[in-house]
C-alpha positions as a LaTeX table, in Angstrom:
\begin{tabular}{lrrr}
\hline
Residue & $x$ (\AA) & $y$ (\AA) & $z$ (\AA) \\
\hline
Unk1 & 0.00 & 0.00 & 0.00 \\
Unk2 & 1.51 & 3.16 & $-1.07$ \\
Unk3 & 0.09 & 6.85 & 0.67 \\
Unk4 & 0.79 & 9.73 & $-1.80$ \\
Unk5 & 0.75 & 13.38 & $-0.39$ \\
Unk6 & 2.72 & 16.38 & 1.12 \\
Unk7 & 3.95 & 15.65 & 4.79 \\
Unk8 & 2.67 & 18.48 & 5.90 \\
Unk9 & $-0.50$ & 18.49 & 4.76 \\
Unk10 & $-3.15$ & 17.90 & 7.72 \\
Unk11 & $-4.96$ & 15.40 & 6.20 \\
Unk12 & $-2.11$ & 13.48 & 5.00 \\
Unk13 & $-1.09$ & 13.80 & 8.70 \\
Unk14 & $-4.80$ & 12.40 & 9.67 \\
Unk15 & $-4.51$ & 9.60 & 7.06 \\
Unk16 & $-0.83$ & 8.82 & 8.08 \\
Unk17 & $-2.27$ & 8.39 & 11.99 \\
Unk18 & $-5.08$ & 6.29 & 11.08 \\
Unk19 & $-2.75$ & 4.11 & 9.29 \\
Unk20 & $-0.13$ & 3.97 & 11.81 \\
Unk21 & $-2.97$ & 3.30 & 14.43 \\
Unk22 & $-4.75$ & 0.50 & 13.07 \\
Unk23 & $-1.36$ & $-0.96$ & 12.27 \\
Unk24 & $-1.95$ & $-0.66$ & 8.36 \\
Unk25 & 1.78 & $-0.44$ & 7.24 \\
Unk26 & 2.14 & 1.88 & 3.82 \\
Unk27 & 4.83 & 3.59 & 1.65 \\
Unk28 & 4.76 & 6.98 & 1.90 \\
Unk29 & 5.76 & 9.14 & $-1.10$ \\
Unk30 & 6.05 & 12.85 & $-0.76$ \\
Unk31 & 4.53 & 14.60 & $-4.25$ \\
Unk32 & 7.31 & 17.63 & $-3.46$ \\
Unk33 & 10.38 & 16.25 & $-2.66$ \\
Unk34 & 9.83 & 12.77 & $-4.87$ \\
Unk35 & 7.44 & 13.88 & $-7.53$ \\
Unk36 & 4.93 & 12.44 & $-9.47$ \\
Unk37 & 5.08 & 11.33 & $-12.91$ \\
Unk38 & 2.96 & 11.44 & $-16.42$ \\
Unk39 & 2.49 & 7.69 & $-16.56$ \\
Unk40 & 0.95 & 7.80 & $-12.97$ \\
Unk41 & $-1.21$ & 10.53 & $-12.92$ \\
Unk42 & $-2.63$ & 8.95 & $-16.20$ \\
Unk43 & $-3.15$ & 5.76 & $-14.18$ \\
Unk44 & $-4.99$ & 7.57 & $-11.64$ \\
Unk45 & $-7.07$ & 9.71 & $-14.19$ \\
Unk46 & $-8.00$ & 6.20 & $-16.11$ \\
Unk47 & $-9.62$ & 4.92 & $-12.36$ \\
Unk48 & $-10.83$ & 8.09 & $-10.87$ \\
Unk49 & $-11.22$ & 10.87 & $-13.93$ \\
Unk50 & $-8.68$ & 13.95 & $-13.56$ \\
Unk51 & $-11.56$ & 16.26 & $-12.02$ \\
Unk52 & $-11.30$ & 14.82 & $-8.48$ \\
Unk53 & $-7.62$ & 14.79 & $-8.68$ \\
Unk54 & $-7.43$ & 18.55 & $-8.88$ \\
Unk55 & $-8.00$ & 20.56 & $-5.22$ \\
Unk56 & $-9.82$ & 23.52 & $-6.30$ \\
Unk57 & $-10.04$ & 24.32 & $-2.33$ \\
Unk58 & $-6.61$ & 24.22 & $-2.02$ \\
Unk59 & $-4.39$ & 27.58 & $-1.63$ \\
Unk60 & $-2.12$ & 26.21 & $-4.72$ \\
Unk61 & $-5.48$ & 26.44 & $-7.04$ \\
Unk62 & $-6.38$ & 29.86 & $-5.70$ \\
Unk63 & $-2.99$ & 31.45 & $-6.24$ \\
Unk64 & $-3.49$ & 30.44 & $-10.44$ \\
Unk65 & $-4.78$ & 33.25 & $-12.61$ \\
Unk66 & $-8.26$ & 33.10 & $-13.97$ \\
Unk67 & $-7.06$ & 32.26 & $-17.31$ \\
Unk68 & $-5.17$ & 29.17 & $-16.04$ \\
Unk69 & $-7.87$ & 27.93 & $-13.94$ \\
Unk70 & $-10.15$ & 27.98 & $-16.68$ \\
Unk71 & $-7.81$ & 26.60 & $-18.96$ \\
Unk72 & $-8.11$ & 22.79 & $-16.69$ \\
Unk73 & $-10.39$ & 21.37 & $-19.54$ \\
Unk74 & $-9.27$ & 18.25 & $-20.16$ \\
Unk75 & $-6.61$ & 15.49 & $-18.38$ \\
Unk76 & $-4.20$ & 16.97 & $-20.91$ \\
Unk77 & $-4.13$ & 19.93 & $-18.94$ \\
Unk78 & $-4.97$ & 18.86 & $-15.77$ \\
Unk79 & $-1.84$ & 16.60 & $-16.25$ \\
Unk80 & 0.34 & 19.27 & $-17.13$ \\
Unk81 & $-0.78$ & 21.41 & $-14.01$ \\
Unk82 & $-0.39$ & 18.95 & $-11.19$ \\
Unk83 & 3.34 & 17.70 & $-13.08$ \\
Unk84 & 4.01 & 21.52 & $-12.59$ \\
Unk85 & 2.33 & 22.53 & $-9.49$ \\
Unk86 & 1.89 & 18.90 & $-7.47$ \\
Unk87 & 0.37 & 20.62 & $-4.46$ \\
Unk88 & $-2.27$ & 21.19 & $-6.73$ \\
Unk89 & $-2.94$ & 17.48 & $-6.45$ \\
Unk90 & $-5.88$ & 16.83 & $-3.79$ \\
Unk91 & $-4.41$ & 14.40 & $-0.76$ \\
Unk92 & $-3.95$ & 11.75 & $-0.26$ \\
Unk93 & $-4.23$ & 9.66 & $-2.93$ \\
Unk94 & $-4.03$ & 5.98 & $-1.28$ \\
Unk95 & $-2.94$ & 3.07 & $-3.84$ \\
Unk96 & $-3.85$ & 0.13 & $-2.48$ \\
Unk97 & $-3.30$ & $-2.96$ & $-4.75$ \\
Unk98 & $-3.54$ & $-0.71$ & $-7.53$ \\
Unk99 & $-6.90$ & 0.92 & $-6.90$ \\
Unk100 & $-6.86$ & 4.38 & $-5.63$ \\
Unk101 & $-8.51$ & 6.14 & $-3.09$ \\
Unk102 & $-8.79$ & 10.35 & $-3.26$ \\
Unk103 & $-8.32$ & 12.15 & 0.24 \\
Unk104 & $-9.06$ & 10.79 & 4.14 \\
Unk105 & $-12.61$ & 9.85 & 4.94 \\
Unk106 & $-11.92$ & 7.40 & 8.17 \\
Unk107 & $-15.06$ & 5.25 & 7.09 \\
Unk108 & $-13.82$ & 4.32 & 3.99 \\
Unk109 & $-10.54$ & 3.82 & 5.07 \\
Unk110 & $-11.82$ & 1.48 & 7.54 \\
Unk111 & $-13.85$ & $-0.37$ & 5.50 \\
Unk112 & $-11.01$ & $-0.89$ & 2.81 \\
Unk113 & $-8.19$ & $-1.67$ & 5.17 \\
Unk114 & $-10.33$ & $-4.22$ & 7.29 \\
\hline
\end{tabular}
């Protein structure tokens, strides 16, 4: 099981405690310091669509002019914006055995893991 995020992200630091808590042992790979590549990101778009991938919350999204923003049409582009800007990325994104999960929700987590 692999845990992708920013470690200092607070709910990659509420996923990374459940996990540690319930004894659920994972990789952790940090998008900043280790990156994240074409190939995977079109993995995860193929599973979950590139919409949920991008955080439009996030303080990453809100720093991009309008005409960037409204340029995310497609998972071209979303592609090319989280390879350039991975905080971008909404987190976690949990792999396990090749499926992937988008962000924390405890109840799911639980009911995967168990």
């Amino acid at each position: 099981m692999k845990l992708y995020g920013i470690p200092n992200c607070t709910t990659v630091k509420k996923a990374r405690a459940w996990l540690d808590e319930n004894s659920q042992p994972y990789d952790f790979h940090d998008f900043k310091k280790q990156g994240v590549t074409r190939e995977l990101l079109q993995a995860w778009i193929a599973q979950a669509g590139w919409e949920p991938l991008i955080n439009q919350q996030g303080t990453t999204w809100r720093k991009l002019d309008a005409a960037t923003q409204t340029g995310i049409i497609d998972a071209e582009a979303a592609i090319d914006l989280m390879l350039a800007a991975p905080s971008v990325i909404k987190r976690p994104v949990l792999d396990k055995d090749g499926r992937i999960f988008i962000g924390f929700k405890p109840n799911l987590y639980e009911t995967l893991l168990r």
